[in-house]
C-alpha positions as a Markdown table, in Angstrom:
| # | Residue | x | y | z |
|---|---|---|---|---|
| 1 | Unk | 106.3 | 75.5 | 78.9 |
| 2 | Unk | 104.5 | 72.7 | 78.1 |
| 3 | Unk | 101.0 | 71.2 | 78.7 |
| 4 | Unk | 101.8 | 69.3 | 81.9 |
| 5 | Unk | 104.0 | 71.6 | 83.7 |
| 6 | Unk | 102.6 | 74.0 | 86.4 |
| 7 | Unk | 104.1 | 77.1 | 85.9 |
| 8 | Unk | 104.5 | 80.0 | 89.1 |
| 9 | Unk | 105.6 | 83.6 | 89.0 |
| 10 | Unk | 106.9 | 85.2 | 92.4 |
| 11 | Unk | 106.5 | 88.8 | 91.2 |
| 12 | Unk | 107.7 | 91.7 | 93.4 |
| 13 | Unk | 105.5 | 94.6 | 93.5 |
| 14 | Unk | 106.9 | 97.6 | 95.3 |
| 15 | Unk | 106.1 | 98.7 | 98.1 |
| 16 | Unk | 103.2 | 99.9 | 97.8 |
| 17 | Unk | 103.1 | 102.5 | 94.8 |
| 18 | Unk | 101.1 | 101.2 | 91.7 |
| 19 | Unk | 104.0 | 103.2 | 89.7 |
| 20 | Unk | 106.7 | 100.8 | 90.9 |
| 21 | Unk | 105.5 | 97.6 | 89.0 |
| 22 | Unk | 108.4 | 97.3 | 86.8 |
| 23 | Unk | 107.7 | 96.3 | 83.2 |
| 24 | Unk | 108.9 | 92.9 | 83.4 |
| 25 | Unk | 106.0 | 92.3 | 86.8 |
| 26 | Unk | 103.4 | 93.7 | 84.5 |
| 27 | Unk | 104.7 | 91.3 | 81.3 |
| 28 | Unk | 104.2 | 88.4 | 83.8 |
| 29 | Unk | 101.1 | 89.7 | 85.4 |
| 30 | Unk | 99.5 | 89.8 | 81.7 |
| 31 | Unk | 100.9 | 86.0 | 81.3 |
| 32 | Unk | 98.9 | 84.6 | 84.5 |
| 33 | Unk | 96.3 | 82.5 | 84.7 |
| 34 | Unk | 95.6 | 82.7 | 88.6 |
| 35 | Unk | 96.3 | 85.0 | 91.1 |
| 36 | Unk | 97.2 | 83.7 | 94.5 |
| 37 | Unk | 96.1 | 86.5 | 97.0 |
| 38 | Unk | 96.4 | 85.9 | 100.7 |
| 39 | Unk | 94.4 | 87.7 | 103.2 |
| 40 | Unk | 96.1 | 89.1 | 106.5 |
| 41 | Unk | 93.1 | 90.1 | 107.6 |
| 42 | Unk | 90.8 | 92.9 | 107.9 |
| 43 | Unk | 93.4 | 95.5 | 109.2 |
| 44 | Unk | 95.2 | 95.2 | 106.4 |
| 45 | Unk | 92.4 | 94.8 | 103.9 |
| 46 | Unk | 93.8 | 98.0 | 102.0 |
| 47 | Unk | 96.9 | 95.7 | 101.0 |
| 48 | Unk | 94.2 | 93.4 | 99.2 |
| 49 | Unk | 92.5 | 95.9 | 97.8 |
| 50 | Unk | 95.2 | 97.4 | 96.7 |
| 51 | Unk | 96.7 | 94.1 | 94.5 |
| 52 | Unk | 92.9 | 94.1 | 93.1 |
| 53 | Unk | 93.9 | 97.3 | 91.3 |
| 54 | Unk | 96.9 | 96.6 | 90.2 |
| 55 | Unk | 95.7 | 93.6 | 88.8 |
| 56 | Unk | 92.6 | 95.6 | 87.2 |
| 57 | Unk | 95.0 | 97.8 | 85.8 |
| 58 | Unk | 97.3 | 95.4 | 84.2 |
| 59 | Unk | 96.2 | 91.5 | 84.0 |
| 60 | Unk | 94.6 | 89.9 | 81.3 |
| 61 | Unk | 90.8 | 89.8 | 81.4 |
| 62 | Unk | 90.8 | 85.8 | 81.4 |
| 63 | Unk | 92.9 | 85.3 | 84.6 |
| 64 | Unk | 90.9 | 84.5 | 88.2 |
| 65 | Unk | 92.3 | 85.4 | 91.6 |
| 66 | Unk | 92.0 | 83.1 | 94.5 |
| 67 | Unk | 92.1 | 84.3 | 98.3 |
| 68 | Unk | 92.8 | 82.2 | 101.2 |
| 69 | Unk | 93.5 | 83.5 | 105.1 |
| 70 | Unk | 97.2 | 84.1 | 105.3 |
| 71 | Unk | 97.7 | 81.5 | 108.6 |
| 72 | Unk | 98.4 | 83.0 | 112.1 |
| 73 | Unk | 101.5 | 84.0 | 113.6 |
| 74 | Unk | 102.2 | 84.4 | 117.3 |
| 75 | Unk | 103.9 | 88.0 | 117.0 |
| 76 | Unk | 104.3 | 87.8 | 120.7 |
| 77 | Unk | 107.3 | 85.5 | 120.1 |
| 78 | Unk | 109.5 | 87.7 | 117.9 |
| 79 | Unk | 111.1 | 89.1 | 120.7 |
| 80 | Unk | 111.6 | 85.5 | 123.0 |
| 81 | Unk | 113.6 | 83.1 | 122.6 |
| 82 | Unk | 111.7 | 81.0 | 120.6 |
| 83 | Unk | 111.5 | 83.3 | 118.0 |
| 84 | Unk | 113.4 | 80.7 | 115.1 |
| 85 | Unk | 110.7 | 77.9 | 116.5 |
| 86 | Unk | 107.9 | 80.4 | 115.8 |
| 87 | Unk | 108.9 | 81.5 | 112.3 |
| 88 | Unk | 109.2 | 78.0 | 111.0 |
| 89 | Unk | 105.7 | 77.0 | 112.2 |
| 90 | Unk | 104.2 | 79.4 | 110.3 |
| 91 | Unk | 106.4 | 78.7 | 107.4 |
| 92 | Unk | 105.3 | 75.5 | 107.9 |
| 93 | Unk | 101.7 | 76.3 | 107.9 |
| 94 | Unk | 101.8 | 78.6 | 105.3 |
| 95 | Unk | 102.9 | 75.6 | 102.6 |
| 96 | Unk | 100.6 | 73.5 | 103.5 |
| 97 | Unk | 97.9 | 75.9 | 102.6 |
| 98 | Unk | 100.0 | 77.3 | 99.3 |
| 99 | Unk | 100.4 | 73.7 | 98.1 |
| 100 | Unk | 96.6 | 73.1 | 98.5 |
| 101 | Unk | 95.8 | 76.2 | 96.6 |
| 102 | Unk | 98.5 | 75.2 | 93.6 |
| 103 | Unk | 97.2 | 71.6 | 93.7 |
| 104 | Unk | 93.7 | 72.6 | 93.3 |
| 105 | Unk | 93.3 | 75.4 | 91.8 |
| 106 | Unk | 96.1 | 75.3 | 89.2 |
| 107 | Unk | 95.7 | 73.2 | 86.5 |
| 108 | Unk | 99.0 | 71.5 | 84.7 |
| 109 | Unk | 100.0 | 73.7 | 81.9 |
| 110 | Unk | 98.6 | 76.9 | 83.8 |
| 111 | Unk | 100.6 | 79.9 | 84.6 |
| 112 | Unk | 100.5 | 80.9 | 88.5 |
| 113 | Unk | 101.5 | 84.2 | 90.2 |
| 114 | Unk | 102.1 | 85.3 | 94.0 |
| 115 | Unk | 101.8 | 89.1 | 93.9 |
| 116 | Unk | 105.0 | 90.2 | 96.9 |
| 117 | Unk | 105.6 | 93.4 | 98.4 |
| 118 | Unk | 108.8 | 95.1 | 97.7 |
| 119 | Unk | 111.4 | 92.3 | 96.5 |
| 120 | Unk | 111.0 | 88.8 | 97.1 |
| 121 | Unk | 114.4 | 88.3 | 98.0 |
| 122 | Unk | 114.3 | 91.1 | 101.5 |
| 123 | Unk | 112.7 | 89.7 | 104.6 |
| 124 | Unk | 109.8 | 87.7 | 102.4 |
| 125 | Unk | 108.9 | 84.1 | 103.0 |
| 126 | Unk | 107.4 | 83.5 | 99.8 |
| 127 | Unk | 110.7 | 82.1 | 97.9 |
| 128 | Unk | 111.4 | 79.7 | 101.3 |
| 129 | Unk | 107.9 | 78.4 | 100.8 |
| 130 | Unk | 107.9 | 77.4 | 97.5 |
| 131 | Unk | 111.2 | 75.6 | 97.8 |
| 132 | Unk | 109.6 | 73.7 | 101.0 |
| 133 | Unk | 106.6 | 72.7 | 98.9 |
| 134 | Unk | 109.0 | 71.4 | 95.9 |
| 135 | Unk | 111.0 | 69.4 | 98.6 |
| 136 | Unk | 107.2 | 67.4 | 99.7 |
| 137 | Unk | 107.1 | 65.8 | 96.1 |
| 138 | Unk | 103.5 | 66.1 | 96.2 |
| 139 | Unk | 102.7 | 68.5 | 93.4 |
| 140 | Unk | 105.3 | 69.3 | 90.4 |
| 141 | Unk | 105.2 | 72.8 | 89.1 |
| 142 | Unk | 108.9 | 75.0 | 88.3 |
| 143 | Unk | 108.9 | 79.0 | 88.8 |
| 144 | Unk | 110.7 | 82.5 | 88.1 |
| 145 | Unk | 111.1 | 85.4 | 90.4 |
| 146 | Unk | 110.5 | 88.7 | 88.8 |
| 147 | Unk | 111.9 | 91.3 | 90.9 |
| 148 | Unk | 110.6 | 94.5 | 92.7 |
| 149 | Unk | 111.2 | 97.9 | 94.4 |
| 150 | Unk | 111.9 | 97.1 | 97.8 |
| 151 | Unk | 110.8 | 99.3 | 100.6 |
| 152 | Unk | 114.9 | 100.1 | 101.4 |
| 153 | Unk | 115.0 | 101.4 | 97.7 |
| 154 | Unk | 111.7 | 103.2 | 98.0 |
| 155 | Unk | 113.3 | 105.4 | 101.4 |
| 156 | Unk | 116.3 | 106.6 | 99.8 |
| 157 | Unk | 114.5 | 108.0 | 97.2 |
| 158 | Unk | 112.3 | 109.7 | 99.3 |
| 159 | Unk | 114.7 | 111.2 | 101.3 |
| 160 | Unk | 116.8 | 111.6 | 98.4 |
| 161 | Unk | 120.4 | 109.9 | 99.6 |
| 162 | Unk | 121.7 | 107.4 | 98.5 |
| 163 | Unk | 122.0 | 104.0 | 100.9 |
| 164 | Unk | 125.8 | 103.7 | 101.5 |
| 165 | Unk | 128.6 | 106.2 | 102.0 |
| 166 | Unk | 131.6 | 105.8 | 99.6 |
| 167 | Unk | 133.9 | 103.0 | 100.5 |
| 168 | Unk | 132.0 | 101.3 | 103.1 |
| 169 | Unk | 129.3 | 98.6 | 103.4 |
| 170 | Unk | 126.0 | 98.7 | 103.9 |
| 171 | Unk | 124.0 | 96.3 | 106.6 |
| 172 | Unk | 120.7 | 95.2 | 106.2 |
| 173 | Unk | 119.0 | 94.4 | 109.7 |
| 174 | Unk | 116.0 | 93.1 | 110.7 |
| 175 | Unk | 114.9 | 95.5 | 114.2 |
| 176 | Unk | 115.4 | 92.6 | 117.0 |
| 177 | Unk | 118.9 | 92.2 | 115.9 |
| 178 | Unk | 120.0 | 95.8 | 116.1 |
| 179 | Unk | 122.0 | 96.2 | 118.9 |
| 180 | Unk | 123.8 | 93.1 | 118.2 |
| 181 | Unk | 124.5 | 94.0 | 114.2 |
| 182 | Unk | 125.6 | 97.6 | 115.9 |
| 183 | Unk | 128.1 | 95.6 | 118.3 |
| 184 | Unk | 129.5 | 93.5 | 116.0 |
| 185 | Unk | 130.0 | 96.1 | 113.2 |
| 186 | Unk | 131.1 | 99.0 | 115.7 |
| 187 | Unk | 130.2 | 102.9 | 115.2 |
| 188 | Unk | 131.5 | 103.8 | 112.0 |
| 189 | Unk | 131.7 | 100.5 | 110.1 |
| 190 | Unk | 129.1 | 101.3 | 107.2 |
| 191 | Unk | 125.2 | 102.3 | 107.5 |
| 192 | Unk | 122.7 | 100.3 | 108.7 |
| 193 | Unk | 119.3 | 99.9 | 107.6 |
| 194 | Unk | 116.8 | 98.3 | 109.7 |
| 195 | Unk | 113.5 | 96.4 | 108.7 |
| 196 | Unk | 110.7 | 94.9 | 110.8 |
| 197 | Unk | 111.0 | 96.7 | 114.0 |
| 198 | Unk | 107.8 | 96.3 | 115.9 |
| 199 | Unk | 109.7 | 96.9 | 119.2 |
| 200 | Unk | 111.2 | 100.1 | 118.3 |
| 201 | Unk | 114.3 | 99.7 | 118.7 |
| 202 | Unk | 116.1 | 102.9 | 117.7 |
| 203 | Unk | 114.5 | 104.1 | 121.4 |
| 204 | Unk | 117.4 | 102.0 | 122.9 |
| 205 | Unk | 120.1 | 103.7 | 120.9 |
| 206 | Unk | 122.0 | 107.1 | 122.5 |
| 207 | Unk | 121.0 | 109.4 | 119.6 |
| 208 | Unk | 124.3 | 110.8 | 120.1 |
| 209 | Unk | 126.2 | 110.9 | 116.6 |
| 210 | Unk | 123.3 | 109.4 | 114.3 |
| 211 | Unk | 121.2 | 110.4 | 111.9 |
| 212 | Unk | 117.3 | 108.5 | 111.7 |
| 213 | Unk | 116.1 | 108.7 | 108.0 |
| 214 | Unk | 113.0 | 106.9 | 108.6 |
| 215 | Unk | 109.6 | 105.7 | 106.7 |
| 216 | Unk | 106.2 | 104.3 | 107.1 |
| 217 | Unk | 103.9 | 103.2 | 104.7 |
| 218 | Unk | 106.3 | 104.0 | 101.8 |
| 219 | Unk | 105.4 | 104.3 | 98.6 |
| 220 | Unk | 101.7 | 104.9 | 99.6 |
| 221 | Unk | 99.1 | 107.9 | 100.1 |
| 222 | Unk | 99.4 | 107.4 | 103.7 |
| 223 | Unk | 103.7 | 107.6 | 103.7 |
| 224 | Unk | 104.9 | 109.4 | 106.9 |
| 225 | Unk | 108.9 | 110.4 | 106.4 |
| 226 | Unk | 111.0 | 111.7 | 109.3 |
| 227 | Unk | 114.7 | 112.9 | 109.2 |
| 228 | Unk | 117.0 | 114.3 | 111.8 |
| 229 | Unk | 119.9 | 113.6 | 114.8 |
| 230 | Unk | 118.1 | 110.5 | 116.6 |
| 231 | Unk | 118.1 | 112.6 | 120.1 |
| 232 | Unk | 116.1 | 115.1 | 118.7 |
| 233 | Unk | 113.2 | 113.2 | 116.4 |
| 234 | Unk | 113.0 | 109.6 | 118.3 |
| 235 | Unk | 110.0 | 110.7 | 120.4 |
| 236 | Unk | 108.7 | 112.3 | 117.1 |
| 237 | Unk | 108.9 | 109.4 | 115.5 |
| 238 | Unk | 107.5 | 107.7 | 118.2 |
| 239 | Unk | 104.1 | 109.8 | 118.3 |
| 240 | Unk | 104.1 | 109.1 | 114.3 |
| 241 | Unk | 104.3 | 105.1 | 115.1 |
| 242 | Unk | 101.7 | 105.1 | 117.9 |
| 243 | Unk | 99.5 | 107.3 | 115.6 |
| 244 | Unk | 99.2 | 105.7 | 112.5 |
| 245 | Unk | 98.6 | 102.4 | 114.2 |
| 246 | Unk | 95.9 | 103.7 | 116.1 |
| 247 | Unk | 94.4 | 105.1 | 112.5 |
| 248 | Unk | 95.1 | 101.9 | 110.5 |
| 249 | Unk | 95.4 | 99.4 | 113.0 |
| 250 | Unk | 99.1 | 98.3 | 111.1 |
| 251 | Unk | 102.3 | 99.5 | 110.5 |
| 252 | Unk | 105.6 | 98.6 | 108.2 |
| 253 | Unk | 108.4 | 101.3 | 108.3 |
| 254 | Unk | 112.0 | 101.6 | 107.7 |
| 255 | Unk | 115.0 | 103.4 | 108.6 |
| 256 | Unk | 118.2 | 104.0 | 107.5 |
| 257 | Unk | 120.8 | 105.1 | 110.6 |
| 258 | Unk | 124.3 | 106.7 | 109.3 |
| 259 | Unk | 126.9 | 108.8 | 111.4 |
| 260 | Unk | 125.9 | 112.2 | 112.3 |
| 261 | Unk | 129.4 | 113.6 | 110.6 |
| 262 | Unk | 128.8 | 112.1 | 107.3 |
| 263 | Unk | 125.6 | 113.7 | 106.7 |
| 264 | Unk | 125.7 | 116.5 | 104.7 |
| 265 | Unk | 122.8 | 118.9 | 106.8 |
| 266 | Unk | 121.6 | 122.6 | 104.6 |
């Protein structure tokens, strides 16, 4: 890289387990000159706090961080119909304020690093910004994407399975299009995994036939797992959900739902 170049690193970080940093993250993290850190807020502070360490632990002593307040999103919209509209506005908002803080605070010839839960490339917007930025013209910089343990990889290994059944495919789903992934694939087509459920929509499902491996917090002291025939642990897993909000005012989980016959139960 030379002098006049603005260099970025999108480097996954697990989700959530200091452990996970893969060797190549903590190669780039010791590389960067400035740490872009944005702030969801003070219910999530632990996620901050969190990246501090890591970066404690493994950046170079010359590099500085700089925070900014992750813009607002209307969550109420992610189950209407403007859903699509809602997403992009924030997307929107989000590079204006990234391609201030590269602008500004990272010189040309400087290394730059976005620290991303899980993998970059699963249900993050971080990649989409940074290619909306380099569309504007308005400030030149090229970047690599160093990947990470997603929060999928991180609950089969909890629960010790592995994500897909010989011969079929798996499906990755975000929660509000569950029902229709389940229609279109039918009951037996693969397993599904499903990601940013707010709405809980596994409550919706018969239980009859499926199995719920599911996982909250992963990879973190506060990880809740839960396994079983959905009939039987939904409401479990319920109480679970409406508890651990209430304790840290947040919640990410993931589940993986498979046919009841292919599990293999002791």
């Amino acid at each position: 890289m030379d002098g006049t170049t603005r260099h970025l690193a999108v480097i996954g970080i697990g989700s959530g387990d200091p452990d996970q940093l893969t060797l190549a993250a903590v190669k780039a993290m010791r590389t960067t000159d400035v740490f872009f850190i944005l702030d969801k807020g003070r219910e999530k502070a632990s996620l901050v706090r969190l990246r501090h360490d890591m970066l404690d632990e493994h950046a170079s002593g010359s590099h500085r961080i700089v925070e900014a307040d992750d813009p607002w999103r209307d969550r109420a919209q992610d189950a209407s119909s403007g859903y699509r509209e809602a997403v992009h506005d924030w997307r929107r908002r989000r590079a204006d304020l990234c391609e201030g803080l590269i602008r500004d605070e990272l010189a040309p010839g400087q290394r730059g690093a976005f620290l991303v839960w899980g993998d970059p490339s699963l249900y993050d917007s971080t990649l989409a910004v940074l290619e909306s930025i380099a569309a504007r013209g308005n400030v030149t910089f090229t970047y690599e994407v160093i990947p990470g343990v997603s929060s999928v990889s991180t609950l089969a290994a909890r629960h010790r399975i592995g994500l897909n059944r010989v011969g079929r495919p798996l499906h990755i789903t975000p929660g509000r299009q569950l029902s229709e992934t389940l229609g279109a694939i039918g009951n037996d087509d693969g397993d599904v995994v499903v990601m940013l459920d707010a709405h809980e929509s596994f409550r919706h499902l018969s239980g009859e036939g499926t199995w719920i491996y599911w996982g909250a917090y992963l990879g973190t002291p506060d990880e809740i797992l839960v396994s079983g025939p959905l009939g039987e642990v939904a409401d479990e897993i319920r109480r679970a959900r409406a508890e651990a909000r209430a304790t840290h005012g947040w919640i990410m989980d993931t589940y993986l739902l498979r046919p009841l016959a292919e599990v293999a139960t002791p």
